[in-house]
N, C-alpha and C positions, 0 to 999 in steps of 0.2 A: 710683791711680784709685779714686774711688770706686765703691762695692757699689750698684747702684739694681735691681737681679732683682726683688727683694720688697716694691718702693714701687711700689705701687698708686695710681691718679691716676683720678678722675671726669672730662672734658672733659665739658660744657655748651652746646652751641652750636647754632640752628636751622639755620645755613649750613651742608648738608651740605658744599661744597667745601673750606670752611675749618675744618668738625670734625675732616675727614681731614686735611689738613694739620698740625695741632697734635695729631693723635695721630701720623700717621706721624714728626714731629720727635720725638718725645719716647719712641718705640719705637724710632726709633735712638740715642739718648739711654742704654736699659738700661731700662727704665722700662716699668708692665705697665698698662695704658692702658684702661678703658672708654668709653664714653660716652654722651649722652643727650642727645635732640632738644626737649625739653620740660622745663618747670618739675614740672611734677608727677610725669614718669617719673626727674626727678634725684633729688626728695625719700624715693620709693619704693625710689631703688635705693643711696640713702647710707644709709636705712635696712636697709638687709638687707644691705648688702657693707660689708667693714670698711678702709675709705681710709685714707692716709696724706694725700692733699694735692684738691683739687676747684678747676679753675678755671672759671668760669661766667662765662658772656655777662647782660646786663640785660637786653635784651630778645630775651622767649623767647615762647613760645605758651601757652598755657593758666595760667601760673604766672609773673609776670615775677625775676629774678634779685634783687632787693629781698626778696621777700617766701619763696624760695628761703631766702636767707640768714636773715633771722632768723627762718623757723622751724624750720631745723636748730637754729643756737645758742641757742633756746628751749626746745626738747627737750631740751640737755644737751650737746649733741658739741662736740668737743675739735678736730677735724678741720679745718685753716687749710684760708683759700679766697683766692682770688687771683680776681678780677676782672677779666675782659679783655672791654673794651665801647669802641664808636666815642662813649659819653657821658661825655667826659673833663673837663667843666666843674667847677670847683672845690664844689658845690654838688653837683652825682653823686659825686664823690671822697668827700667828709665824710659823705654821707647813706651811701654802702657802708661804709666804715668803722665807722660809726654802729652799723648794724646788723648787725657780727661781721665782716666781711671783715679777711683781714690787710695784705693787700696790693691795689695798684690798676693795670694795662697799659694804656693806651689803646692803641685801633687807629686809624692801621694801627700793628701792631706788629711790631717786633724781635724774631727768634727767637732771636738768641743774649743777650738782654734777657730777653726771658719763659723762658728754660731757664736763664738766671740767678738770675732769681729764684726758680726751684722751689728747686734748689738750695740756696738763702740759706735756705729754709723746710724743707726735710727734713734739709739736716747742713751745720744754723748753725757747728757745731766744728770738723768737715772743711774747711769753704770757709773759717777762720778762721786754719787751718794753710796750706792752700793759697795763701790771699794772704798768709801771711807767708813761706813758701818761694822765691816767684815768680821773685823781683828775685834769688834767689841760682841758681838753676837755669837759670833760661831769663831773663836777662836781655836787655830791646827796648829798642832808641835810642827813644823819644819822638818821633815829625815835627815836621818843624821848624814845620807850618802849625798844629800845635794846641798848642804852646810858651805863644802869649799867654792860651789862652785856660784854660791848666790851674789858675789859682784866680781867675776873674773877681770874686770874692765871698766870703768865707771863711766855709763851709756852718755852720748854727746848730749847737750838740749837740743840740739838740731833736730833728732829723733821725733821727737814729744811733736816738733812742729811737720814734722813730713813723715806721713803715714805710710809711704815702701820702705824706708830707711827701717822704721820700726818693726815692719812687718816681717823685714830680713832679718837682721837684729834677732829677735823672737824667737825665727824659725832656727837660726845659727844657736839661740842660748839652749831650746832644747833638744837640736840634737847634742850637742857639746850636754848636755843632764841624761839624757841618754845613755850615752855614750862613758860619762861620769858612773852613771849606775850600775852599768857592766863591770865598767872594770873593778868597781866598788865591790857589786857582788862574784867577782873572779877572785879579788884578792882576799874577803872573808872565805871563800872555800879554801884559799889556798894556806889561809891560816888553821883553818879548823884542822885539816891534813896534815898543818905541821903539829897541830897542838897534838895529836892524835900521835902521831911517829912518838912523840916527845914521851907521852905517858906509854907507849909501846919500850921505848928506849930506857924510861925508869925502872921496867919491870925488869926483872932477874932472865933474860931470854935463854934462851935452851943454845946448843951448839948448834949453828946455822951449816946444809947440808948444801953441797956444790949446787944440787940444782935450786934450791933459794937464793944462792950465789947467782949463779944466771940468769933467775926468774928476777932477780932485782937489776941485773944488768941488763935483762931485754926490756922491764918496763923504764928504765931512763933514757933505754932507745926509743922507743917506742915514744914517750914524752917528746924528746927533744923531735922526731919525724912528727910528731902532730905540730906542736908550735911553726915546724918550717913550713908544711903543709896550709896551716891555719894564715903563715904573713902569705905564702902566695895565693891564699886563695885571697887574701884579702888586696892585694897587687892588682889578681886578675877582677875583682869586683869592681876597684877604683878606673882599670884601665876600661872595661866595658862601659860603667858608666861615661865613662867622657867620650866614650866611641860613640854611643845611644846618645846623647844629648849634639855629639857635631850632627849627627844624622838626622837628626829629628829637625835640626837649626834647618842644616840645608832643604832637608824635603819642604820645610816650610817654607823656605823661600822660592825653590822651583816652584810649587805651588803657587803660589804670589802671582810670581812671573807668568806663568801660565793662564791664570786669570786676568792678566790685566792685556796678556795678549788676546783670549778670547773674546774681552770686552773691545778692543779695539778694531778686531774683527767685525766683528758685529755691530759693530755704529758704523764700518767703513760700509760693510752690508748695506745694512739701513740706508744711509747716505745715497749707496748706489741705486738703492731699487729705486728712492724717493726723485733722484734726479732722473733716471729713465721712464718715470711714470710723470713727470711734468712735459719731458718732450716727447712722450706719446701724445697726451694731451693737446698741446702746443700744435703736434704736427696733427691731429685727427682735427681741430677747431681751423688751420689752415686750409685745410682738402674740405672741407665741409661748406667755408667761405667762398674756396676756389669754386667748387662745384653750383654752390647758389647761383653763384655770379653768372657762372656760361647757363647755367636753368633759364636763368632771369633776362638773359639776351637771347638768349635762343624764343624767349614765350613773347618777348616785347615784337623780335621779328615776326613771329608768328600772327600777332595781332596785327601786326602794320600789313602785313600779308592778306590777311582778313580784310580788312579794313576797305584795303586796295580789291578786291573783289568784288567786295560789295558797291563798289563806285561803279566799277566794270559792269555788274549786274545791270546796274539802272539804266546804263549808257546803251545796254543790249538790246533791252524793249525797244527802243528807235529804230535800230539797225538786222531785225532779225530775219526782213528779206533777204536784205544783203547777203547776210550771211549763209542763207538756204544755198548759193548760188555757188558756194565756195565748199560746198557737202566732200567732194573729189578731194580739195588737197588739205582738209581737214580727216582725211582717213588715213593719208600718207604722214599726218603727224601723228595719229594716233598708233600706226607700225611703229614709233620713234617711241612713244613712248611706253609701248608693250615690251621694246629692245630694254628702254630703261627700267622697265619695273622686273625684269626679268635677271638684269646685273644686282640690280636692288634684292632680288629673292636670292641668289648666289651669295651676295655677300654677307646676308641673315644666315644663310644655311653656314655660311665660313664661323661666323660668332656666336653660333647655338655650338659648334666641333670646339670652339676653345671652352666654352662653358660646359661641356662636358668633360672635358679632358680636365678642366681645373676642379669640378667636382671628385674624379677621377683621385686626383693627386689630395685631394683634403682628407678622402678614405684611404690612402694611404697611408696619409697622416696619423688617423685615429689609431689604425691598425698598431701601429710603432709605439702610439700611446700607451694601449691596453697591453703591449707586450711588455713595456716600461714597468706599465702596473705588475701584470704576471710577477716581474724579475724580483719587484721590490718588494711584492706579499712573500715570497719564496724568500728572500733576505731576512723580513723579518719574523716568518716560522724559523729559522736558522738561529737568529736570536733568542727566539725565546725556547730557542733549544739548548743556546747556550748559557742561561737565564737557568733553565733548571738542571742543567750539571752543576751548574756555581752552586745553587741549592744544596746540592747532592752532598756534595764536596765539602759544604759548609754544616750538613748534618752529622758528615763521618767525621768531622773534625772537634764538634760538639757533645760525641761521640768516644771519641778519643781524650776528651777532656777531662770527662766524667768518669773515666777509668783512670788517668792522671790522679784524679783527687783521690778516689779509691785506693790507686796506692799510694798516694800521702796520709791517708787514713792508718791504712797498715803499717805503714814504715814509721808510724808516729808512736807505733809500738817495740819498736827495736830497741835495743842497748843503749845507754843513758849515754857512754862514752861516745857514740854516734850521733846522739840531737845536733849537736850543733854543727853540722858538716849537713845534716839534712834540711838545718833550716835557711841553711845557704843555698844546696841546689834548690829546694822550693823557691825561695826569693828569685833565684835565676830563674825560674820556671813562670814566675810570673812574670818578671819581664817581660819573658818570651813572648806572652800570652798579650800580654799590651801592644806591641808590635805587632804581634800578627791583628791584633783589632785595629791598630792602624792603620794599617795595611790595607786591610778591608774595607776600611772607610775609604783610603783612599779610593781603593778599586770601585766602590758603590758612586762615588765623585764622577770618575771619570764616565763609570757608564750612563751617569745620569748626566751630564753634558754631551755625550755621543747621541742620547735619547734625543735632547735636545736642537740637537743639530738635523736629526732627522724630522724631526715636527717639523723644524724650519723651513728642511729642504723640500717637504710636502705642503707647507702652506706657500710657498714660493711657486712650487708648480701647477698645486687651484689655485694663484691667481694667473700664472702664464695662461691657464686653459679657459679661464673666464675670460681676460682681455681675448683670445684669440676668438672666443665664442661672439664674443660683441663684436669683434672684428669681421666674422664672418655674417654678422645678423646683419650690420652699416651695410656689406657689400651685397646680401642679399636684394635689401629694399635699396640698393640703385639700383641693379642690374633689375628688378622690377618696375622703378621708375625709367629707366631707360625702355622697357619691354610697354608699359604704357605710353610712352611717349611715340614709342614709334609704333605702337595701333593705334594712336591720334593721327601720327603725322599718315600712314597707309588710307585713312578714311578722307585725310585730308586729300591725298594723292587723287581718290576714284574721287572726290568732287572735282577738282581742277580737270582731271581727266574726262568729266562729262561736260564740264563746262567747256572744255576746250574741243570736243567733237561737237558741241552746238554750236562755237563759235568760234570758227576760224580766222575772224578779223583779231582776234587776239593769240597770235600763233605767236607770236615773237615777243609779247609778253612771257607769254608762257613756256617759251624758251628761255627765258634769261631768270625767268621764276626757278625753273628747272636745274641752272647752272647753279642758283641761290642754292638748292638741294642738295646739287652733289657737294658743292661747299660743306653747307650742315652736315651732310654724313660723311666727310672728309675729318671735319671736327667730331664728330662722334666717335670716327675710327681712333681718334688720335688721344682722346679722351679713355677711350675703353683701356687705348694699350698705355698709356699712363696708370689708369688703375690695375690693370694686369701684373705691370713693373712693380707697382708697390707690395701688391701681393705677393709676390717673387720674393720682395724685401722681407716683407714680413714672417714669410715662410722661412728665410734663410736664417733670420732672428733665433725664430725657436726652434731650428736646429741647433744653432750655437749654444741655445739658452741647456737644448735636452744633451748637448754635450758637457758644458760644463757642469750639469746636476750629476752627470755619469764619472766625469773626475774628481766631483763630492763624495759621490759613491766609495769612488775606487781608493779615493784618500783615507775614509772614514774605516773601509774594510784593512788596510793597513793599520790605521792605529788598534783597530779591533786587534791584530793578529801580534802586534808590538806587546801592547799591555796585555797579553794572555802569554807571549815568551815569560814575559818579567814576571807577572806569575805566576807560571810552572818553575822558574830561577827560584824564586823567592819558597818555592813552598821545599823543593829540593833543598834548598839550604837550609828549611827551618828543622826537615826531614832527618837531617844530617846532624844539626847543634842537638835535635832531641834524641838521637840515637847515641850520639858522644856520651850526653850527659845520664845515660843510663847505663850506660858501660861501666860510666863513672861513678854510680848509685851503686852497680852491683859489685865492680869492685872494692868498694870503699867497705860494702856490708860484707862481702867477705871474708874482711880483714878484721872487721869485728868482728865477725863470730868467731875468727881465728884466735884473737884476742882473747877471748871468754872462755872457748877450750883451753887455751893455754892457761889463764889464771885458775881456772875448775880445777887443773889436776893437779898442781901441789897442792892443794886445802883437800883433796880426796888422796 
């Protein structure tokens, strides 16, 4: 027997039913089994765990199995992959191949097929010795129904060297023994019927009455309406299938498409936000410089200012007769400059009105915010409203399944003449059944990208609210630096202004000190409304910004209301092929039972 404890196997598959499945085969197997529901939780975790073997489905969620595959073997890994996808088109075959796979299964598959081929792939030398020991250990007669069919074609060596070629090959030899075996065992029945009429026909039979006459002419009608019944249903099983396999091609490529548009989105995104938060940056480290700079002249003047004072001072002590004498037209300066400090209180009280009017307009701001928030908690209780209708809808149809089976339970007990017309609508029935879990899955995709898009647009918006916060916290501590600076420069004003009512010899300094002043607050006027304008800017920003979040909104509510039409299409038409097909269950049993009366009452 071989050792399989320490080969480790990735399973790949978004069908939880069928993940478990092919892991549960393969841990009875010997074999130490993870697994993973998504393209990109496969690539994260062949990255970090050290595999021996990954078989992977093509289509997955967020990462399809194409792009899975080459860019593990892009990376470097060594790690065979086997491929098990219902897209078995010769064109999926070559294109998985293409991109690193070793091997190719289509579903529905064969378990002792697909654990054949791990096998072939982890102990090529073992299984090399084991089919050569087979025929001496445990030698099997061959049946005699697949005798014809064991070399219909003499396999290329090409095969032996490339592992899809064989894998199709394979899959082609046993349906074609399949298929062999039916007809094999159709035609032993239909010998046994003959041999049977035959000894019927030897015997001495009695005079046949008109209605054995007819009862044998309705059952060669009745024969020949099965056989025509039986090619068309087999027409319509061949034409469905090729319908189901274009559709399945195409959804998977819209998919594709979709994907690689989303991605492009989202690095254009990324890109965007990245270059508007360098020239924030950029412009916030500019205005920070700017402002230094006038700080830094404006304090150097201040000190030369000082400076000049203090020279003045000493020069005072000399001259402070003098200056008693000049008491008169040093009170006529100080009317001058009670005028000035009085324009100067006027235009503080003008700049304390826009600093409140701009506080004003910031609580408007928030207000708009928190309604934003309101809108968006109310959208997403909506969601998660319509979260558990899908629930709902996904239980009565779970629901409906389970009665399904029930009556394939029953109907497995009908008339013998019937099996095989029910084990065709059952086949159809699963079908059905696989598709609408496609379906599903896609629908779980989409909304789980729509999720996504909504994180985004929320983590997009705490950072607009954070940069705005810091933006308003920078304008806080100027307009504080500004509110310090001029209770500096006001205490400076009552010293000059006492200095200058003790000492009128310096009136005309202190006029032209004065002109310096209104200059300074000429420049500070001119400074405020610079930062004002920029605020303006910046305010204008995230309106634009809370506009375009509002036509993410309004976009995303759209595609919400898109994929819920297609949806309710989809579920009406499945509503519809499953009422067909029981129409056509109950008709078909009718005729059976019609059948069975009829043959009961000539033998009564």
């Amino acid at each position: 027997m071989i050792n399989t404890k320490k080969k480790k196997i990735l399973v790949v598959e978004d069908d939880a039913g069928l993940r478990e499945m092919v892991k549960s085969r393969l841990d009875k197997e010997g074999f130490d089994v993870i697994t993973a529901a998504d393209g990109f939780q496969a690539v994260v975790t062949a990255r970090q765990a050290e595999l021996d073997l990954i078989i992977l489905d093509l289509i997955l969620p967020r990462m399809d199995g194409y792009s899975v595959c080459q860019l593990l073997k892009s990376s470097g890994s060594k790690t065979p992959i086997i491929i098990l996808s219902a897209r078995s088109s010769p064109e999926d075959i070559r294109r998985g191949l293409d991109m690193g796979a070793s091997a190719f299964v289509p579903k529905p598959y064969d378990a002792p097929v697909l654990v054949g081929k791990v096998r072939e792939l982890l102990f090529p030398g073992e299984q090399a010795k084991a089919a050569v020991a087979a025929p001496v250990t445990a030698p099997k007669p061959a049946p005699a129904v697949q005798a014809p069919i064991a070399a219909p074609k003499p396999a290329p060596a090409a095969v032996v060297e490339a592992p899809p070629a064989l894998d199709r090959a394979k899959a082609e030899r046993e349906a074609a023994e399949r298929r062999a075996k039916e007809e094999a065992d159709a035609k032993a029945r239909a010998a046994d019927a003959e041999r049977r009429r035959q000894e019927e026909a030897r015997k001495p039979a009695p005079p046949r009455t008109p209605e054995e006459i007819e009862l044998e002419e309705e059952e060669r009608r009745l024969a020949e309406k099965r056989a025509k019944l039986q090619a068309e249903a087999k027409a319509r099983a061949e034409a469905e299938r090729k319908r189901k396999e274009e559709e399945a091609r195409r959804l998977a490529e819209q998919r594709i498409r979709e994907e690689a548009e989303a991605r492009a989105r989202a690095e254009a995104e990324i890109v965007r936000l990245k270059d508007q938060e360098q020239r924030l940056a950029q412009q916030r480290l500019k205005d920070e410089a700017k402002v230094n700079a006038r700080f830094d002249g404006e304090r150097r003047k201040l000190e030369e200012a000082e400076r000049r004072l203090a020279d003045e001072q000493r020069k005072l002590a000399d001259r402070r007769a003098q200056l008693e004498a000049e008491v008169k037209t040093s009170d006529e300066a100080g009317r001058k400059r009670k005028d000035e400090e009085r324009k100067l209180a006027d235009r503080r009280t003008e700049l304390e009105a826009t600093v409140r009017a701009y506080a004003e307009a910031e609580r408007k701001r928030k207000e708009e915010e928190q309604r934003i928030a309101a809108q968006r908690a109310k959208e997403e209780a909506e969601a998660r409203a319509r979260a558990e209708a899908e629930r709902k809808r996904k239980e009565e149809e779970e629901r409906r399944r389970r009665e399904e089976e029930q009556r394939a339970r029953e109907e497995a007990e009908a008339k013998a003449r019937a099996e095989e017309e029910r084990k065709r609508l059952e086949e159809e029935e699963r079908k059905l059944a696989e598709k609408r879990a496609r379906r599903h899955a896609e629908a779980k995709v989409r909304a789980e990208q729509e999720r996504k898009l909504a994180e985004q647009l929320a983590k997009e918006e705490a950072d607009a609210k954070a940069r705005a916060e810091e933006e308003r916290k920078k304008l806080e501590e100027t307009e504080r630096r500004f509110a310090e600076r001029r209770a500096r420069e006001e205490a400076e004003a009552k010293a000059r202004a006492e200095a200058e009512r003790r000492l009128a010899e310096l009136r005309a300094k202190e006029e032209a000190e004065a002109k310096a002043r209104l200059e300074a607050e000429r420049k500070l006027s001119e400074l405020r409304a610079e930062e004002e304008r920029k605020i303006a800017e910046h305010r204008a920003q995230l309106q634009a910004q809370s506009q375009a979040r509002a036509d993410k909104e309004r976009k995303r509510a759209q595609l919400e209301a898109e994929a819920k039409a297609r949806a309710e299409a989809e579920r009406k038409e499945e509503e519809e092929e499953e009422r067909r097909l029981a129409e056509k269950r109950a008709r078909l049993e009718a005729e059976a039972k019609a059948r069975a009366e009829k043959s009961r009452k000539p033998q009564r």
